[in-house]
C-alpha positions in Angstrom: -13.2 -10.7 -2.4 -13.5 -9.3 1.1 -11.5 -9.3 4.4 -12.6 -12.6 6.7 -13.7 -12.1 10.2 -10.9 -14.4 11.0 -8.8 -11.9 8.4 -9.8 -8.9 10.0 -9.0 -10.7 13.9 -5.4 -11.3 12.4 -4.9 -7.9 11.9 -6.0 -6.6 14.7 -4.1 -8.7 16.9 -0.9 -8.4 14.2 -0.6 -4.4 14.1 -2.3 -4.2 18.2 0.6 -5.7 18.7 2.7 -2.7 17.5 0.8 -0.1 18.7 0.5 -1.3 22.2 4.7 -1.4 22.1 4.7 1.9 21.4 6.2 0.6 17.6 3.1 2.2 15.8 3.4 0.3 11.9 6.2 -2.1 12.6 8.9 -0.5 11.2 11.8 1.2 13.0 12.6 4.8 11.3 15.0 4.0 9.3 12.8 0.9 7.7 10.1 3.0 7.9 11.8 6.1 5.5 13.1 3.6 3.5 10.1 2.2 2.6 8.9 5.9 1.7 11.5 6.6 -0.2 11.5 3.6 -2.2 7.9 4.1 -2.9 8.0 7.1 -4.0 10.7 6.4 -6.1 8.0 5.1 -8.9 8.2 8.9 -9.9 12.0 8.3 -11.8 10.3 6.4 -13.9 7.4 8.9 -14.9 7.0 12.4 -15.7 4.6 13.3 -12.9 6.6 14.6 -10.2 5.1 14.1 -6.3 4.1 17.9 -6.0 0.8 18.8 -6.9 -0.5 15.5 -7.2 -3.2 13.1 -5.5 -2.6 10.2 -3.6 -4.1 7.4 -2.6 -2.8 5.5 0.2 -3.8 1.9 1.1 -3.1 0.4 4.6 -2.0 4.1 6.0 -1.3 2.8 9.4 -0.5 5.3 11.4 -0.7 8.0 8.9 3.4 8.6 8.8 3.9 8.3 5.3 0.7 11.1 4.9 3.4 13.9 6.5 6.4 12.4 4.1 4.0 13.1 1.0 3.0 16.6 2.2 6.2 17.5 2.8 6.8 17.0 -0.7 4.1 19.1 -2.0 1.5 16.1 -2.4 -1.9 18.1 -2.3 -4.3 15.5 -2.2 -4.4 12.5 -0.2 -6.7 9.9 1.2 -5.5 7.0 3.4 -7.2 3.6 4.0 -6.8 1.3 6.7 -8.6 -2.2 8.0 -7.1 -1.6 11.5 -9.6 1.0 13.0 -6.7 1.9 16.2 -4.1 2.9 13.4 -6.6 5.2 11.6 -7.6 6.8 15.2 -4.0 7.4 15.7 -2.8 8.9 12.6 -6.0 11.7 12.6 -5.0 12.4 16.4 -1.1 13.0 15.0 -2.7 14.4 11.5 -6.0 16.1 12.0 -5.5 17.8 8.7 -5.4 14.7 6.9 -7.9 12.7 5.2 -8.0 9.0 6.6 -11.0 6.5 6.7 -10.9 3.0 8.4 -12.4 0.5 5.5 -11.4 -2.9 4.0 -9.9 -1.4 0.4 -11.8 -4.6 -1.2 -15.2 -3.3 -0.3 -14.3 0.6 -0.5 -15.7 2.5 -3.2 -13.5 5.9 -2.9 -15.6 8.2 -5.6 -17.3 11.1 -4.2 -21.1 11.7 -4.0 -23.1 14.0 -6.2 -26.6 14.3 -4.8 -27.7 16.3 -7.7 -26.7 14.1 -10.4 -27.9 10.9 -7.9 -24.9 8.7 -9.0 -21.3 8.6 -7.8 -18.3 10.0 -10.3 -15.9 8.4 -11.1 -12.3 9.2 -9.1 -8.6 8.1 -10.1 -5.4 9.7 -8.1 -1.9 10.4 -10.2 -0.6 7.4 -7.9 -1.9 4.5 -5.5 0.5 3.5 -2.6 0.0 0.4 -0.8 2.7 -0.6 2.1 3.1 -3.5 4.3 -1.0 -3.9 3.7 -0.6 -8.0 3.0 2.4 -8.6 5.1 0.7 -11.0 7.9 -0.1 -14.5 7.3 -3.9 -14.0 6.3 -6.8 -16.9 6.7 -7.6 -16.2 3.5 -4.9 -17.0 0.4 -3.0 -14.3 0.5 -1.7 -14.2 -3.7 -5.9 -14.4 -3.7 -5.5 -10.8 -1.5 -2.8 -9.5 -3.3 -4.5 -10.4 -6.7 -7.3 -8.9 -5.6 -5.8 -5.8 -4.2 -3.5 -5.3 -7.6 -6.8 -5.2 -9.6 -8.1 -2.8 -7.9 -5.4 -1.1 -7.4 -4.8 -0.5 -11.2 -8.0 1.2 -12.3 -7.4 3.9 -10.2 -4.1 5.1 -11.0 -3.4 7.6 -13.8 -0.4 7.7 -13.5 0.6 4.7 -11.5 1.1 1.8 -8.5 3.8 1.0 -6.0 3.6 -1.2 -3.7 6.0 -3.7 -1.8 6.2 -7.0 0.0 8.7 -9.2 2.0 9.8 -12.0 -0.4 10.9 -15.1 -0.1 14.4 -16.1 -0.9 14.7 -20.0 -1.5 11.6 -22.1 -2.4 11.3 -23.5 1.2 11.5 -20.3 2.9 8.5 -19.4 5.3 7.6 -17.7 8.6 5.1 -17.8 10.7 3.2 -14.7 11.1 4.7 -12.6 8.2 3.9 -13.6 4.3 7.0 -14.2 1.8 5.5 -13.8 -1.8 7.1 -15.6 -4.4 8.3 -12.8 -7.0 7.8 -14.7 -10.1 4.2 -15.4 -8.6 3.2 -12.0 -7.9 4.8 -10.8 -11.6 2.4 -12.9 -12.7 -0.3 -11.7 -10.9 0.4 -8.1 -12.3 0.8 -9.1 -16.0 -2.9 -10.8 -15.6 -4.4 -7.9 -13.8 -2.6 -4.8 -14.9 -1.6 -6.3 -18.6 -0.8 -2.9 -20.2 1.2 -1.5 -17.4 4.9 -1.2 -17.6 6.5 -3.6 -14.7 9.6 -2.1 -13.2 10.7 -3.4 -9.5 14.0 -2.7 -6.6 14.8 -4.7 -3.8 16.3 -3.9 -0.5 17.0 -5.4 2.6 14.5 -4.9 5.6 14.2 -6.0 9.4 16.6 -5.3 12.3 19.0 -7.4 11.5 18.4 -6.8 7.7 16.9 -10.3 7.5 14.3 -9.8 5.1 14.1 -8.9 1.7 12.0 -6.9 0.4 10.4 -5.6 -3.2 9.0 -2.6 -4.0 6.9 -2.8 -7.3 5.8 -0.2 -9.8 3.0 -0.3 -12.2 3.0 2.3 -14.7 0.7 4.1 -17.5 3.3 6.7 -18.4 6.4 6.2 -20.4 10.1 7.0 -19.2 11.3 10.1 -18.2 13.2 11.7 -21.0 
């Protein structure tokens, strides 16, 4: 599974269309924080708190959220993003960070050893991924997201959060933005994360708080004492 030409065209045109209205991800601030908050929020229900640990970050955008995780004592970070003008943007506000313009499905994110000849193996304490999946793709996007939460999973030690707009009544749609069926996309993690611990919050999103929204967490750890 792979990002379509026609996929990859979507998205360009979808977040250009931010950028080029000065709107970088999308997201107005408080959205924006929100969504940062929320996501981070996966560590109430672990014991490995946000300092000192490594992050991977799919569909970065502008590299925002990068600052948020620093600030927080986050010390290692890589961010991934299909949209190569969101990438540019966020090293030009973040030349300190670590950001690569990729399609996640195709990435392999383990480092090179020459001297051994092979790559090693590379997890992070948590994998991030926010807003990645929220256009109306070409392909099926439960296919994307299915294919994003398995590989998602195996590099996680300690665990996943990621969120999506979500439809409300069964005949709910809009046109350029994707609204996931919950129940569907539980489904989709109990098939491709089976041992993880589901837990999930839901907020409202959008100007006019017009959306909703869930933020999803896969876990390996137990609770938090």
């Amino acid at each position: 599974m792979r990002y379509s030409d026609k996929d990859r065209e979507i998205n360009d045109q979808f977040y250009g269309y931010f950028l080029r209205h000065n709107l970088d991800d999308g997201w107005g601030d408080r959205d924006k924080y929100g969504n940062f908050k929320l996501l981070t929020d996966i560590t109430r229900y672990t014991n490995k708190p946000l300092k000192g640990s490594s992050v991977l970050d799919i569909g970065c955008g502008t590299g925002d959220f990068y600052d948020y995780l620093k600030q927080r004592g986050v010390i290692d970070y890589l961010g991934i993003d299909i949209y190569h003008m969101s990438v540019e943007y966020a090293q030009m506000k973040y030349p300190e960070g670590r950001f690569v313009t990729s399609d996640f499905l195709t990435f392999d994110p383990r480092p090179f050893r020459p001297e051994a000849d092979q790559p090693l193996a590379e997890t992070y304490d948590y994998v991030f991924c926010s807003g990645a999946l929220a256009a109306v793709l070409a392909t099926d996007n439960y296919q994307m997201m299915e294919a994003f939460i398995a590989k998602m999973w195996p590099l996680a030690k300690v665990g996943v959060a990621f969120n999506f707009l979500t439809r409300e009544t069964p005949a709910e749609h809009d046109r350029e933005l994707f609204l996931y069926d919950l129940e569907r996309v539980l489904e989709l993690c109990k098939e491709q994360a089976p041992k993880a611990r589901l837990e999930k919050t839901q907020n409202r999103a959008g100007d006019d708080l017009d959306f909703l929204q869930t933020h999803m967490y896969l876990l390996r750890s137990a609770p938090s004492a």
